[in-house]
C-alpha positions in Angstrom: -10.8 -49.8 -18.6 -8.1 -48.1 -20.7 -11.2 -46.0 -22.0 -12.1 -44.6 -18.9 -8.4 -44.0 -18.0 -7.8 -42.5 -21.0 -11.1 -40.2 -20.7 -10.5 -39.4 -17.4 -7.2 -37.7 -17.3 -8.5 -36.0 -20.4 -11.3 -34.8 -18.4 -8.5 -33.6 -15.6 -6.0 -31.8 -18.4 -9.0 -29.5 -19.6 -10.2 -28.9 -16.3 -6.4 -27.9 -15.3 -6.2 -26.0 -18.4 -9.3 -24.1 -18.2 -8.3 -22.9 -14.3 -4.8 -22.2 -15.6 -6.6 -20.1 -18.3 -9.1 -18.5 -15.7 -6.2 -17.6 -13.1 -3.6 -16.1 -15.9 -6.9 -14.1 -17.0 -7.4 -12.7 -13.9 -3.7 -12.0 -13.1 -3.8 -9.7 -16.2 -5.1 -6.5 -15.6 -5.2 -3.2 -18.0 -2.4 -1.1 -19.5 -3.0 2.6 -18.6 -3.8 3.1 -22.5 -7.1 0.4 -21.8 -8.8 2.1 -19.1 -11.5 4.2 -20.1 -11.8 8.1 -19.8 -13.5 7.8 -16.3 -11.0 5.4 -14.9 -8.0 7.4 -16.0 -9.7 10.4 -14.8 -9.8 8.7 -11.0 -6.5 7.6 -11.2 -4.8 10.6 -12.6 -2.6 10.9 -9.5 -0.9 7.4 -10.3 -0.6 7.3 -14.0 2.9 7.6 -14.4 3.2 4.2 -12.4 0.0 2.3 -13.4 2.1 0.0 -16.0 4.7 -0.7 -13.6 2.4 -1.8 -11.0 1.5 -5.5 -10.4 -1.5 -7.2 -11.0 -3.0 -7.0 -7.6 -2.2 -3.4 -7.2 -3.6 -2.8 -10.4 -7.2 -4.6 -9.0 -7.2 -3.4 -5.8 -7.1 0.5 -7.6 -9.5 -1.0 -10.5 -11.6 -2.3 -7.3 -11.7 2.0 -5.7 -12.4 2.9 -8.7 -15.7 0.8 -9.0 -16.7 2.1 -5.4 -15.6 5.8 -6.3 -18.5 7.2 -8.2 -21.1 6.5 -4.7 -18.8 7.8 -2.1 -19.8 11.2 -0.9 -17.5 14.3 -1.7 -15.7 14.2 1.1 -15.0 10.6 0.8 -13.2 11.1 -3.0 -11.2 13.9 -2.4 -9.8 11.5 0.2 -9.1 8.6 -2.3 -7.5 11.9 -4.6 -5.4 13.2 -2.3 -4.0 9.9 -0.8 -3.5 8.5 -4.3 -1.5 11.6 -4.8 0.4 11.5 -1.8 1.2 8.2 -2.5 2.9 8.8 -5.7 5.3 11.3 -4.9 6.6 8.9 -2.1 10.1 8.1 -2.8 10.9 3.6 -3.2 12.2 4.2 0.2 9.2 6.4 1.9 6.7 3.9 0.4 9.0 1.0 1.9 8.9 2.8 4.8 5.2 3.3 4.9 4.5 -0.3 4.3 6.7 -1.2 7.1 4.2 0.9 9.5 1.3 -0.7 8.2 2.6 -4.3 9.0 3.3 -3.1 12.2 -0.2 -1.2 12.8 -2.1 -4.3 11.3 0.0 -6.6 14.5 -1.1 -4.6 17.5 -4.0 -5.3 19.4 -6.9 -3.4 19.2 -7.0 -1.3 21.8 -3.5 -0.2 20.9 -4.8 0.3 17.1 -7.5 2.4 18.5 -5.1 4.9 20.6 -3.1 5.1 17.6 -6.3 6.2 15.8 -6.9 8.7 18.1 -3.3 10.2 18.2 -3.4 10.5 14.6 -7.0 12.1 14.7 -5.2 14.5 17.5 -2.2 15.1 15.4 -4.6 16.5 12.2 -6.1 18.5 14.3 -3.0 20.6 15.0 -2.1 23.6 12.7 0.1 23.1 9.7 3.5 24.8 11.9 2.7 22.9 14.5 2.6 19.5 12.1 6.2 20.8 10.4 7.7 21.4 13.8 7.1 17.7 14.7 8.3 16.4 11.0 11.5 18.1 11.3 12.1 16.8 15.2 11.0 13.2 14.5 14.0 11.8 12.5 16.5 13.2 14.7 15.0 11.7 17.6 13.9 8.5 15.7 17.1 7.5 14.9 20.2 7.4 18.1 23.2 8.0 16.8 25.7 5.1 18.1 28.3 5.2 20.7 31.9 5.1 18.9 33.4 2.9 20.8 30.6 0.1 20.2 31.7 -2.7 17.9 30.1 -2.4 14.2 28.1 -5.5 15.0 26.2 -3.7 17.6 25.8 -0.2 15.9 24.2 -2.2 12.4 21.1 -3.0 14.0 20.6 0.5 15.4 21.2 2.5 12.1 18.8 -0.3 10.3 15.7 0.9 13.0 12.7 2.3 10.6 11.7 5.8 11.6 9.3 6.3 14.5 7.4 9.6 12.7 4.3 10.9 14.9 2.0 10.0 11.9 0.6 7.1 10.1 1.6 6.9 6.5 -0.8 8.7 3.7 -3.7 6.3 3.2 -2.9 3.5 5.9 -6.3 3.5 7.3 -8.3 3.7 3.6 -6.0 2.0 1.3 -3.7 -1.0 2.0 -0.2 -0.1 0.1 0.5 -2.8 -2.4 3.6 -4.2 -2.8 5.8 -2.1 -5.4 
């Protein structure tokens, strides 16, 4: 009886071990000096952050690189320019961007869909038209407060997140990873 016991949580420690082994593996992903030429090629735009980055950001990248070499043309330069993009977002911009994505990913549908469609509008417009709206959106996105209104009542309207007429770079093509 002791035998089995004894064999038996035995049996249980390596089991535990060898997950514990398997998951600690798979958390660890590449330094920017392992990846090969092709890799570090692909993600050129983000090399100055790659060894900061966490594990799953690190894999979901390591995952568009896999999937990069049989997208067409078009499809790549995307992935180039929104990787870009991406890295010369300031902590704040990138917090910001996040923030829009939650709130993208909560609304219905239909809603999701009408965004989609604004944002399709809005790239259609030219480039002075695009800089006239990204200078007038955080001065309307943000209401200054009244200043007779107690300081517990203007906190929550300085703290509102920016409501800019376009989605952040790469919110429909690459989920931001935490940073």
């Amino acid at each position: 009886m002791a035998k089995r016991l004894f064999a038996g949580i035995t049996l249980a420690l390596c089991l535990l071990a060898q997950g514990i082994a398997l998951a600690a593996q798979e958390a660890k992903q590449p330094a920017w000096a392992e990846l090969s030429i092709e890799q570090k090629q692909i993600l050129a735009p983000v090399s100055g952050e790659w060894d900061k980055m966490s594990a799953i950001q690190r894999k979901r990248l390591l995952g568009v690189v896999k999937r990069y070499p049989k997208m067409k043309p078009v499809e790549q330069q995307r992935i180039q320019t929104r990787l870009r993009d991406w890295s010369n977002l300031t902590p704040e911009e990138r917090a910001l961007a996040r923030k829009q994505y939650e709130k993208l990913k909560e609304l219905p549908p239909e809603k999701r869909q009408e965004v989609r469609k604004k944002w399709l509008e809005y790239q259609q417009l030219p480039e002075e038209k695009k800089a006239q709206l990204k200078k007038a959106a955080p001065a309307k996105a943000v209401p200054q407060p009244a200043p007779e209104a107690p300081k517990a009542v203007q906190e929550p309207a300085t703290n509102r997140t920016l409501a800019t007429p376009e989605l952040p770079p790469g919110a429909d093509a690459i989920k931001p990873a935490a940073n």
